[in-house]
C-alpha positions as CSV (number, residue, x, y, z in Angstrom):
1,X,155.5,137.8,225.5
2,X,158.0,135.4,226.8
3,X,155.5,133.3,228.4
4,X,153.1,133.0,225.7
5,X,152.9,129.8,223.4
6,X,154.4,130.2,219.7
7,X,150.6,129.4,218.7
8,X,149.4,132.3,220.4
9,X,152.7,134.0,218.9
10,X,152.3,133.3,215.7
11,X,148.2,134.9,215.8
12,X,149.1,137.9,217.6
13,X,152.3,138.3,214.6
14,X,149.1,137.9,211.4
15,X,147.0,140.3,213.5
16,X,150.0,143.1,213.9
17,X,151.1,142.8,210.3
18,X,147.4,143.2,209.4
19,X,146.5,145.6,211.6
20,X,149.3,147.5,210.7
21,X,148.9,147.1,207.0
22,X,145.3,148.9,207.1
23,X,146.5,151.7,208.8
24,X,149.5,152.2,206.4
25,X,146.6,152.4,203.9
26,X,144.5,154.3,205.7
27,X,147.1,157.0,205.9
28,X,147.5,156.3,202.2
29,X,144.4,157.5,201.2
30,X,144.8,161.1,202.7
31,X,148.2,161.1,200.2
32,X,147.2,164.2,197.5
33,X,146.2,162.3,194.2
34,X,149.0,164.0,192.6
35,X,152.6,164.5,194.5
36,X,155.0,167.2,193.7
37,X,158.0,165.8,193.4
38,X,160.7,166.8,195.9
39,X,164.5,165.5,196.6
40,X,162.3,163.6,199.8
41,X,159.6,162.4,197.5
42,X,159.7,161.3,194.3
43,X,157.0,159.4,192.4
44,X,156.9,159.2,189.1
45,X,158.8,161.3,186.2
46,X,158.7,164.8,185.8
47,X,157.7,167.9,188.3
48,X,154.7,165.9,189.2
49,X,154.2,162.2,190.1
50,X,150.7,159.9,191.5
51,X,150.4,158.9,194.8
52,X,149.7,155.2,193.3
53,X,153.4,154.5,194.1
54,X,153.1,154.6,198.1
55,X,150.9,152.0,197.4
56,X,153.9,149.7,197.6
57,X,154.4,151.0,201.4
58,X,151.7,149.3,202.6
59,X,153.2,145.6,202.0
60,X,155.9,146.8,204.1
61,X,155.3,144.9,206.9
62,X,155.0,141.9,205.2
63,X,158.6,142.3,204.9
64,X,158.6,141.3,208.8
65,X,158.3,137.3,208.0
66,X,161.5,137.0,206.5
67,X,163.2,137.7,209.9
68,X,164.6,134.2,211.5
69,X,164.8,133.3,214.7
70,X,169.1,132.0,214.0
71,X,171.3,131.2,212.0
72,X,171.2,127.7,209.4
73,X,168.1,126.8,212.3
74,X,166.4,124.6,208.9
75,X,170.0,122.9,208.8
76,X,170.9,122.5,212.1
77,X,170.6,119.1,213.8
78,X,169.0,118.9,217.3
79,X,171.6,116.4,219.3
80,X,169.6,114.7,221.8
81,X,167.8,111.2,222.4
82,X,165.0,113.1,224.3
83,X,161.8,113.7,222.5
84,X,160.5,116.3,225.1
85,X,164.0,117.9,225.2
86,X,164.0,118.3,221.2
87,X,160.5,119.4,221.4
88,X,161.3,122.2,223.7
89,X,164.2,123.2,221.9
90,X,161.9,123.6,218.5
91,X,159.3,125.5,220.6
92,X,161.8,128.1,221.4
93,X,163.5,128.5,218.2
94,X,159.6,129.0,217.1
95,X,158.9,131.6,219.5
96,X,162.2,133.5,219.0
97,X,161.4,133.7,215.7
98,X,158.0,135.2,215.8
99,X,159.2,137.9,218.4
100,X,161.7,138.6,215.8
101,X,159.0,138.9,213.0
102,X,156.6,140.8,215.1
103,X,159.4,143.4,216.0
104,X,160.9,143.8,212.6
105,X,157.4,144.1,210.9
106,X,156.8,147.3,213.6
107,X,160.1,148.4,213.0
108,X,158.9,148.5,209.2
109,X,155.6,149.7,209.7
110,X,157.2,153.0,211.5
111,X,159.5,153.4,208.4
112,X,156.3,153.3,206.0
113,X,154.6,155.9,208.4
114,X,156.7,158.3,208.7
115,X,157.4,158.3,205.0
116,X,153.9,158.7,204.2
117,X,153.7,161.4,206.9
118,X,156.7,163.6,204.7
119,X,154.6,162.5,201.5
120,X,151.4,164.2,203.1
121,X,153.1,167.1,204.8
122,X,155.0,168.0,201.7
123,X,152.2,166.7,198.9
């Protein structure tokens, strides 16, 4: 990925977090209707709860465009004359932050899984 343009970084970053987002929900919908609640999963009140609320887990990886490439990047000033040199520095703060986003959005994504995994093995 480190040669790749932040264009082609920021298409391959949609198609993860989308791709990733129908999975999530196609592991959803093999969640039992109804859930018994356990101290690992709880839904709902009472001894029994509806899947309905691991809907929320498959926006999880939307979650991965927060990420940021650094620190005050919006605020900080680029300190050269050069337009190419200023140009070059933006494409890489670009590309560092889409590797970030595409990284934390799988690290999310294997969160969600594995918690609708323990929802299905213990539903």
């Amino acid at each position: 990925m480190s040669k790749l343009p932040s264009k082609n970084l920021k298409w391959i970053r949609n198609a993860i977090i989308a791709a990733e987002m129908m999975v999530l929900f196609i592991i959803w919908s093999f969640i039992p209707e109804i859930i018994k609640n356990n101290p690992i999963v709880h839904v709902g009140n009472g001894k029994y709860g509806p899947r309905v609320g691991f809907l929320l887990l498959t926006l999880l990886p939307l979650l991965g465009l927060i990420a940021h490439g650094g620190s005050n990047w919006d605020n900080e000033e680029i300190h050269t004359d050069d337009a190419r040199e200023k140009a070059r520095i933006e494409v890489e703060r670009k590309t560092e932050t889409f590797k970030k986003q595409i990284l934390l959005s799988i690290a999310l994504f294997i969160l969600a899984f594995f918690v609708i995994i323990v929802a299905i093995i213990s539903g």
